[in-house]
MDAnalysis code that builds the backbone (N, CA, C; Angstrom):
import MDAnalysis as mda
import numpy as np

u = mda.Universe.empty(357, n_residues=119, atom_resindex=np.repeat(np.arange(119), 3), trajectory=True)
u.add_TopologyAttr("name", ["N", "CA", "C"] * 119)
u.add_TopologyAttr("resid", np.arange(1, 120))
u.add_TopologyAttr("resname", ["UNK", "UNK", "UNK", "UNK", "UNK", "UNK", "UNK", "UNK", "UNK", "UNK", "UNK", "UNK", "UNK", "UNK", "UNK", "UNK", "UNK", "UNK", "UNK", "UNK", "UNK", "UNK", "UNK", "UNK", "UNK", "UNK", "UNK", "UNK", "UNK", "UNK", "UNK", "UNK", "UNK", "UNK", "UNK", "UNK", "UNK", "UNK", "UNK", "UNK", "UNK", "UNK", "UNK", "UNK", "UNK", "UNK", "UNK", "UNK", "UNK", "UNK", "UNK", "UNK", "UNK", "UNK", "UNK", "UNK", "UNK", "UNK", "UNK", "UNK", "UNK", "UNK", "UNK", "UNK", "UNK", "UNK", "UNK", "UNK", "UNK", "UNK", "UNK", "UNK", "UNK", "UNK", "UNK", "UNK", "UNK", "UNK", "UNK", "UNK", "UNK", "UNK", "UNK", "UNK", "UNK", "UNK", "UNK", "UNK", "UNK", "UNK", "UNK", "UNK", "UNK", "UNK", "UNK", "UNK", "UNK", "UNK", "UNK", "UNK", "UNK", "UNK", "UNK", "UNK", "UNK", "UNK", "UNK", "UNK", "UNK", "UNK", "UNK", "UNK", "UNK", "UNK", "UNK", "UNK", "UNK", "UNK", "UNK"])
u.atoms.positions = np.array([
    [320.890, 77.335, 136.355],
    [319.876, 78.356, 136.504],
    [320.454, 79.744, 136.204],
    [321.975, 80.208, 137.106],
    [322.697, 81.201, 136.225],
    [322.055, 81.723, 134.557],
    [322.898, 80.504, 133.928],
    [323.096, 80.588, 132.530],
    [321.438, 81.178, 132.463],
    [320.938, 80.650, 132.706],
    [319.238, 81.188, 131.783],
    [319.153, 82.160, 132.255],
    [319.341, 82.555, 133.427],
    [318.586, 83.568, 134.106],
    [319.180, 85.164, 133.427],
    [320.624, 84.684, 133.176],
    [321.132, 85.862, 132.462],
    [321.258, 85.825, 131.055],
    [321.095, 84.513, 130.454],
    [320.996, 84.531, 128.814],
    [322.381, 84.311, 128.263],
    [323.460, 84.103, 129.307],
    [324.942, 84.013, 128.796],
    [325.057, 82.681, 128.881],
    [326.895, 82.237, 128.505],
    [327.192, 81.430, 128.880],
    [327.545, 81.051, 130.588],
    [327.977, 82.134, 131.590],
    [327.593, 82.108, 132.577],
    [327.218, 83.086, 133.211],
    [327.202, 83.370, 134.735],
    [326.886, 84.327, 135.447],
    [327.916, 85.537, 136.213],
    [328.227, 86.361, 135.950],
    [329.698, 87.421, 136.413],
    [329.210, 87.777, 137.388],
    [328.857, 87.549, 138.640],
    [328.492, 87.922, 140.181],
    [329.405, 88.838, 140.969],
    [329.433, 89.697, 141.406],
    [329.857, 90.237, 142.524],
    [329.147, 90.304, 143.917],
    [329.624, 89.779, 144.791],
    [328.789, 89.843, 146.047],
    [329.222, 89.968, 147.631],
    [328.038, 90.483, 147.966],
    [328.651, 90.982, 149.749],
    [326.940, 91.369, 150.412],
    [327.517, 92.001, 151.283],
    [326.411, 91.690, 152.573],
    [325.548, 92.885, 151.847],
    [324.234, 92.193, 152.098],
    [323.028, 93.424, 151.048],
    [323.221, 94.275, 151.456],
    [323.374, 94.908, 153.215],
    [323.625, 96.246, 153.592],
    [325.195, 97.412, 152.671],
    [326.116, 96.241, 151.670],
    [326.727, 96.909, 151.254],
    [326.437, 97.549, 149.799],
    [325.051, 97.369, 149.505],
    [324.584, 97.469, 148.045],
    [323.086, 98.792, 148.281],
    [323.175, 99.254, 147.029],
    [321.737, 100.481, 147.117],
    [322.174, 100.420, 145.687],
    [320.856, 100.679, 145.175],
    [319.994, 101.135, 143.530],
    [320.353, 102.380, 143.794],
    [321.001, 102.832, 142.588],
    [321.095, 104.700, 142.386],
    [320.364, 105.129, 141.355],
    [319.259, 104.351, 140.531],
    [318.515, 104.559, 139.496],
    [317.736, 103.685, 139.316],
    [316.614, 104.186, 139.609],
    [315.292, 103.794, 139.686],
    [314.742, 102.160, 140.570],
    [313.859, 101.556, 140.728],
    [313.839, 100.096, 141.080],
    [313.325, 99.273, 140.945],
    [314.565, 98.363, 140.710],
    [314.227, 97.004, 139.962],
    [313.070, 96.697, 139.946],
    [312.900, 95.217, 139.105],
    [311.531, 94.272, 139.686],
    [312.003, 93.089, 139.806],
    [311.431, 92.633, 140.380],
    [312.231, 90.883, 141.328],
    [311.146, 89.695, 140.455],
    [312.076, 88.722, 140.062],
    [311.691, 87.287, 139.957],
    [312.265, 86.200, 140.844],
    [311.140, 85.377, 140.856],
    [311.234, 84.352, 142.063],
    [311.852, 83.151, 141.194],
    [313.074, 83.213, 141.363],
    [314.017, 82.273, 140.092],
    [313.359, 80.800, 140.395],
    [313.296, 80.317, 141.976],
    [313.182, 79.044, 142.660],
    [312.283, 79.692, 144.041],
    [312.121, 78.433, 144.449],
    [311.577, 78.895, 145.687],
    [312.108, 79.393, 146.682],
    [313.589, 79.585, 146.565],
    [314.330, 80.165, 147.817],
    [315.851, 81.144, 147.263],
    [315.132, 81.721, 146.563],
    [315.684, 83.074, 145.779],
    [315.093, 84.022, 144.973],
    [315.510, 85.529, 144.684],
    [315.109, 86.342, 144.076],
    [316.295, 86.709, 143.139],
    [315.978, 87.158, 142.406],
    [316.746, 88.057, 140.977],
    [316.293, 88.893, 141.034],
    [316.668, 90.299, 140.943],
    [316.147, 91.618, 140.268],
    [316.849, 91.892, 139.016],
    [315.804, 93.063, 138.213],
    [315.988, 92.934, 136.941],
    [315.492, 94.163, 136.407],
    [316.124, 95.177, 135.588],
    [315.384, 96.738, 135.282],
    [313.941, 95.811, 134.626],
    [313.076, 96.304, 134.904],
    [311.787, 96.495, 134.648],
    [311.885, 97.179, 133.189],
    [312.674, 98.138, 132.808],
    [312.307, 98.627, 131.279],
    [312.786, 98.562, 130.121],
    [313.914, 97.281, 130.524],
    [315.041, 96.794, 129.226],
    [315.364, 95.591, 129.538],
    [315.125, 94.746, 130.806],
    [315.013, 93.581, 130.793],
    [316.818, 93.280, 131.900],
    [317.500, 94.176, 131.933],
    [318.880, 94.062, 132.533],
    [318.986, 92.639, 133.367],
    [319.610, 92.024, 133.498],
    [319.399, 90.985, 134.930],
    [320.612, 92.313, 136.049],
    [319.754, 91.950, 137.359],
    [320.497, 92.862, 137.908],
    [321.474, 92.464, 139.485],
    [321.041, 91.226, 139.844],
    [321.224, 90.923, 140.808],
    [320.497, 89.251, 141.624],
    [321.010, 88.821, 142.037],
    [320.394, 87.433, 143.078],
    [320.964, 87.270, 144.073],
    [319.559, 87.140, 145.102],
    [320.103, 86.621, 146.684],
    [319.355, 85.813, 146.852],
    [319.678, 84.850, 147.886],
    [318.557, 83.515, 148.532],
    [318.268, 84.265, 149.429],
    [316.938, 83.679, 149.632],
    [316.071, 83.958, 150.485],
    [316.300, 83.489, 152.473],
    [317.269, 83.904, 152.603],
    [317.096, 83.938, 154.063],
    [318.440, 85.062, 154.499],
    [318.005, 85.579, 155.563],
    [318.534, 86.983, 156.343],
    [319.927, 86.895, 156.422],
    [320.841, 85.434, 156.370],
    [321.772, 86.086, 156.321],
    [323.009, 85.831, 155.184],
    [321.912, 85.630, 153.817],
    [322.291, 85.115, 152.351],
    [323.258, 86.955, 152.302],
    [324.495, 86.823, 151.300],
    [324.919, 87.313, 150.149],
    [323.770, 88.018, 149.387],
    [323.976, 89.649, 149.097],
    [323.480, 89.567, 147.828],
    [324.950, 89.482, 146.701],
    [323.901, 89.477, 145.536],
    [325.108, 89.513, 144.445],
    [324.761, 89.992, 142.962],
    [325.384, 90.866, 142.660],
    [325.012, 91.920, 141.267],
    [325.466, 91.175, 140.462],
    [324.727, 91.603, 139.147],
    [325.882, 91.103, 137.793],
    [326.833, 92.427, 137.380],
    [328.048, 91.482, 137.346],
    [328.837, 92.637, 137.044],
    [329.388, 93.278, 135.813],
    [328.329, 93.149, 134.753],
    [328.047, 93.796, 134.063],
    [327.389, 95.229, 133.320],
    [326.369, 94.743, 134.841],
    [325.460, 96.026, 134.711],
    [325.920, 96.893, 136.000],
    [326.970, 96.826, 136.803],
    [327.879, 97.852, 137.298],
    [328.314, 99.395, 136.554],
    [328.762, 100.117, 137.229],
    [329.223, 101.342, 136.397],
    [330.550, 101.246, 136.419],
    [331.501, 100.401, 137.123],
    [332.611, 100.264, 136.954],
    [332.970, 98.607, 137.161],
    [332.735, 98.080, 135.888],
    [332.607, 96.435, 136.236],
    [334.245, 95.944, 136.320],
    [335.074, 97.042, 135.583],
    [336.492, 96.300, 136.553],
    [336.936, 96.841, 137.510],
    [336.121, 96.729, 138.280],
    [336.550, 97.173, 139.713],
    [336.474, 96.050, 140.864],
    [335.419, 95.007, 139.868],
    [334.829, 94.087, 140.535],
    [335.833, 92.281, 140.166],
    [336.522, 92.558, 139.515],
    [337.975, 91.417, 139.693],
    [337.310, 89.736, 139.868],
    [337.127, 88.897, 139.250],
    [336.669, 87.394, 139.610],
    [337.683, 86.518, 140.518],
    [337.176, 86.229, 141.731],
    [338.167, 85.954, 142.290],
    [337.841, 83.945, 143.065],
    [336.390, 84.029, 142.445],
    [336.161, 82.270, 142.396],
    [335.203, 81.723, 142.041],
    [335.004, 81.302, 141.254],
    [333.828, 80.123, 140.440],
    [333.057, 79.146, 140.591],
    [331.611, 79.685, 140.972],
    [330.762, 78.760, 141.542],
    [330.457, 77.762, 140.367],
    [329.417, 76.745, 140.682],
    [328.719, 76.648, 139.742],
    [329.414, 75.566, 138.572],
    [330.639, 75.106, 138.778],
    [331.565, 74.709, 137.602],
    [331.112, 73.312, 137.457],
    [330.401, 72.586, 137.818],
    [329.993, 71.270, 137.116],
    [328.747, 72.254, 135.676],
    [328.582, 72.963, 135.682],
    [327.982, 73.908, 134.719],
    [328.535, 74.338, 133.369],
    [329.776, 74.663, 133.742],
    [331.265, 74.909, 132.859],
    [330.596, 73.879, 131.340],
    [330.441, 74.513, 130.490],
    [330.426, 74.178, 129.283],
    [331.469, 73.751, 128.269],
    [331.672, 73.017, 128.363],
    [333.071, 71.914, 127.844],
    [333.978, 73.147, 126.625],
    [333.299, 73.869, 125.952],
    [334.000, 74.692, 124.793],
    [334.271, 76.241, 125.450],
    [333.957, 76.508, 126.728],
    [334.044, 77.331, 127.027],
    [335.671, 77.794, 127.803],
    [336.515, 78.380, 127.289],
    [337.876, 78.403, 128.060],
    [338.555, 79.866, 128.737],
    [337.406, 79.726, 129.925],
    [337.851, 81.200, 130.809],
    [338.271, 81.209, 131.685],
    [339.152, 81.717, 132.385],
    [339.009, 81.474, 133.565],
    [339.832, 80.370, 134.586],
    [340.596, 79.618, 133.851],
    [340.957, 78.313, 134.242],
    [341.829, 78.215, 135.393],
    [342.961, 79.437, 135.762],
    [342.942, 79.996, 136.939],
    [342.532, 80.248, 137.915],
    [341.171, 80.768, 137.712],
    [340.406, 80.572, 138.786],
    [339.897, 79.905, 139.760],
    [340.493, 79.915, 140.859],
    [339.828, 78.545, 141.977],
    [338.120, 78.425, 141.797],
    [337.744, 77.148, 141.841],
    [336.207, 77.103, 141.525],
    [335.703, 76.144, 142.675],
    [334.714, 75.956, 142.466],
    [333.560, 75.238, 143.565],
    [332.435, 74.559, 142.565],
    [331.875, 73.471, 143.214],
    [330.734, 72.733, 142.570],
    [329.521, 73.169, 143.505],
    [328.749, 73.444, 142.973],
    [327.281, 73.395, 143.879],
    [327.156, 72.776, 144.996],
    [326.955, 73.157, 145.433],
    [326.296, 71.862, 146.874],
    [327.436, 71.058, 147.014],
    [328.728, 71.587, 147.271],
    [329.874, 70.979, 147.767],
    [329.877, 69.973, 149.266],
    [329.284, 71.244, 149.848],
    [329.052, 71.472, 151.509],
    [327.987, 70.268, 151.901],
    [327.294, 69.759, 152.984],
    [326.423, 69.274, 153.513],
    [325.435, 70.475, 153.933],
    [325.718, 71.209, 154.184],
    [324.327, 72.291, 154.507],
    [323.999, 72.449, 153.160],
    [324.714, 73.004, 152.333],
    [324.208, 73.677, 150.807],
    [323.244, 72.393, 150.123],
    [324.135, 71.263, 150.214],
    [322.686, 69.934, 149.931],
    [321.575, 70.031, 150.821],
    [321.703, 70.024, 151.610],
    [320.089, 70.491, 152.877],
    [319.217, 71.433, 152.184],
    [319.937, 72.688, 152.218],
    [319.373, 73.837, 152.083],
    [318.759, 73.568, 150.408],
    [319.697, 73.329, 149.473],
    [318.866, 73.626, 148.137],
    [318.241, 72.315, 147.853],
    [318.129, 71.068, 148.722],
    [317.638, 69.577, 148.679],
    [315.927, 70.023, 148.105],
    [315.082, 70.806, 148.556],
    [314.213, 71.309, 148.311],
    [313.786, 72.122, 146.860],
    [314.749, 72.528, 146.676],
    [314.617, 74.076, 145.780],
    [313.156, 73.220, 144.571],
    [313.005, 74.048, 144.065],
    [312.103, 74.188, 142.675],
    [312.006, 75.333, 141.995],
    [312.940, 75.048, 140.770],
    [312.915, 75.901, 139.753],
    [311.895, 76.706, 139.082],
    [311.791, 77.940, 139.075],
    [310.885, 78.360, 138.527],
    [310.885, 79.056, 136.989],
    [312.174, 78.625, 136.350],
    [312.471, 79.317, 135.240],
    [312.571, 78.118, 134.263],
    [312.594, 76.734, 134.669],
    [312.280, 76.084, 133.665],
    [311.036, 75.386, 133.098],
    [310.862, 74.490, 132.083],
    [309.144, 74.342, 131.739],
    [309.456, 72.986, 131.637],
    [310.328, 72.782, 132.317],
    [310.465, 70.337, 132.600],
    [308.842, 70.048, 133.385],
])
């Protein structure tokens, strides 16, 4: 869902507690990626700007691209890697994680429904 949502090969996230994040120019507009998350996104160029799940005490998380100082923001672990696109070679250092590793994270996204694809 990453990959589409940002149009790359993957997603460059930075993230922490929403109280550590504020818009300094202008505000976003939110898509409902799944049923138990949001994305924001500039409204007037299309930016992807950010995703959190939907409950109070989710992560948010920017792309760190559209930062003003995106190396500041350092990759320091890799969700998502059953995703990893076989030709893709970044990163390999990086400690990573599979989706729904956990038993809660299967609970929690056991539900989900995508809203960005047309299956």
């Amino acid at each position: 869902m990453c990959q589409r949502a940002v149009g790359g090969l993957f997603a460059a996230l930075a993230g922490g507690a929403p109280d550590n994040f504020a818009w300094t120019r202008g505000t976003p507009a939110f898509f409902a990626s799944s049923n138990l998350a949001q994305r924001a996104f500039c409204a007037d160029c299309g930016t992807p700007l950010s995703f959190k799940y939907d409950i109070p005490t989710a992560r948010m998380y920017a792309t760190i691209g559209s930062l003003d100082n995106p190396g500041g923001a350092p990759i320091v672990k890799q969700f998502g890697i059953e995703s990893r696109l076989p030709w893709v070679k970044f990163c390999e250092d990086v400690p990573g994680e599979r989706t729904a590793e956990s038993a809660a994270a299967q609970e929690f996204l056991a539900n989900m429904q995508d809203h960005q694809s047309r299956d």
